[in-house]
N, C-alpha and C positions, 0 to 999 in steps of 0.2 A: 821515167819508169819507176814503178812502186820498188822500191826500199826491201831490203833483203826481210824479211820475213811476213812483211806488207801485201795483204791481197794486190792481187793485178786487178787496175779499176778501169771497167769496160761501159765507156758511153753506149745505150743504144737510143738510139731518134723514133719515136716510139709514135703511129698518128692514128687515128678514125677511119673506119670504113668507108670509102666515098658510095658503097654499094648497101650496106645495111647501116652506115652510122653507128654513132655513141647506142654502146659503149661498146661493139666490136672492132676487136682491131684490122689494120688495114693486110690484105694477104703480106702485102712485104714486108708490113712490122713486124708481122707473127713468123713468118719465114726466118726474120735475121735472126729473130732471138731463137728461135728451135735451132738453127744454122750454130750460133752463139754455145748454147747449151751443148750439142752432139761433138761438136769441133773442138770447140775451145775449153770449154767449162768440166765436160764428162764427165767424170764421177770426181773429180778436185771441188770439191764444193766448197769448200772452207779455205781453197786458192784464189777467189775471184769474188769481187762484188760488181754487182751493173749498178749501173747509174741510171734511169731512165729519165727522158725528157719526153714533155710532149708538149709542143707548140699550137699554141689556139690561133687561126688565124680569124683574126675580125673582120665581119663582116664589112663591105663598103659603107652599106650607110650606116652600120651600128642596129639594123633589127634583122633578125635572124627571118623569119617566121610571121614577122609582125609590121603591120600596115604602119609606115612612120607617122601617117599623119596625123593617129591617133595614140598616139605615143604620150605618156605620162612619166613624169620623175619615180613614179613608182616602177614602171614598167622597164625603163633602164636599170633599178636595183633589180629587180626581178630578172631581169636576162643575164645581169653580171651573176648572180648568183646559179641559174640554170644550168650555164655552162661549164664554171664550176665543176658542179655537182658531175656532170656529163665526164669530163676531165679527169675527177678524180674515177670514175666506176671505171675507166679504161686504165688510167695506170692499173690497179685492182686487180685486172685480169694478169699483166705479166707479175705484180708485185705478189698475187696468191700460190703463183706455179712456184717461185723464187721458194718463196717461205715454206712449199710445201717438200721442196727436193734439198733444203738444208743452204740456198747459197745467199748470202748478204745484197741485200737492196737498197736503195735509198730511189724516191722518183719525185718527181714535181711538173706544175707545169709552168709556160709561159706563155706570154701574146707576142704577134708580131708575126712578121716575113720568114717561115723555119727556117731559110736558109740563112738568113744574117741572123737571128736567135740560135740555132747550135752552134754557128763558128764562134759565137758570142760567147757562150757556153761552156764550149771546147776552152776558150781562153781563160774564164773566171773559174772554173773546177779541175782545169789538168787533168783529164784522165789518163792512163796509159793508151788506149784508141779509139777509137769511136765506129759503133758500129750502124749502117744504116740500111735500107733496103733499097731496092730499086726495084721498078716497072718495067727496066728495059726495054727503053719508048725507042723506036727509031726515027733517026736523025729528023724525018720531015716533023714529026709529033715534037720531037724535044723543041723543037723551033719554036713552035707555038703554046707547048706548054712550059716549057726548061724542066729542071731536074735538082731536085736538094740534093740527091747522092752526087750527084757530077760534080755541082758547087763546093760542097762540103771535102769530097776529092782534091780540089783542086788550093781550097780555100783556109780547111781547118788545121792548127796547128800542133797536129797531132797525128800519126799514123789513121787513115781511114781504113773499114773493110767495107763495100760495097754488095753485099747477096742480092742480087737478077733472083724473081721468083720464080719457079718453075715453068714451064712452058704450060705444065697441065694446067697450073692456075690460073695462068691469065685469062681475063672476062673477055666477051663477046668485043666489047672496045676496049684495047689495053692499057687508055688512060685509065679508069674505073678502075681502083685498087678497096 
């Protein structure tokens, strides 16, 4: 736990729209952290810093968008760097609200499986907890898709809080966040 005069430092697992993409955040990212801000954070703004993470997951074959078989060394600098850029404009959106309501942020990203990169995470930066959204899939969907909140529940070594987004916001198919 932060240290007596020490902001409380609150992971949030921060990902992409799977419905409009970079650089909109996913409804449950945007969820925890408003969840985050009204709940936890409220007018203490100078009691808390977020930590934002967001996890790139790579493609299978390594081209997004792009025909491998015409794939050039240039064209792998060119995608590392795309995504990047995609990456950083979505931290941007929580890191701009942050800075505009007074409260301490620090965000980054990484690659990899989110679920093994934030328990990752969670271990190498100690936060006080970590916070993440869910889709609250039902159990036949989790099957087939799994769940980072559930993982990270079960997994990270640190208090989780898990926000289920609203009923209103769930899309047409409720994997689609």
């Amino acid at each position: 736990m932060a240290a007596e005069g020490e902001p409380t430092r609150i992971m949030v697992a921060v990902s992409e729209s799977t419905i409009k993409g970079y650089p909109h955040p996913s409804i449950s990212s945007r969820g925890a952290f408003e969840w985050t801000l009204k709940k936890i954070v409220r007018s203490n703004t100078s009691g808390f810093k977020l930590l934002f993470l967001h996890v790139q997951v790579p493609d299978e074959d390594g081209f997004d968008d792009m025909d491998s078989i015409f794939a050039s060394p240039e064209d792998f600098a060119s995608m590392k760097h795309r995504n990047k850029i995609r990456g950083l404009h979505l931290l941007e959106f929580f890191f701009k609200h942050c800075h505009d309501i007074g409260v301490a942020c620090e965000a980054w990203i990484k690659k990899g499986d989110p679920k093994e990169v934030i328990c990752h995470e969670v271990n190498r930066v100690r936060p006080d907890f970590l916070v993440v959204g869910s889709r609250g899939l039902g159990p036949f969907q989790r099957v087939f898709v799994g769940t980072v909140s559930e993982f990270c529940v079960k997994h990270a070594e640190c208090p989780v809080i898990a926000i289920k987004r609203s009923a209103s916001e769930t899309p047409q198919d409720p994997v689609d966040d």
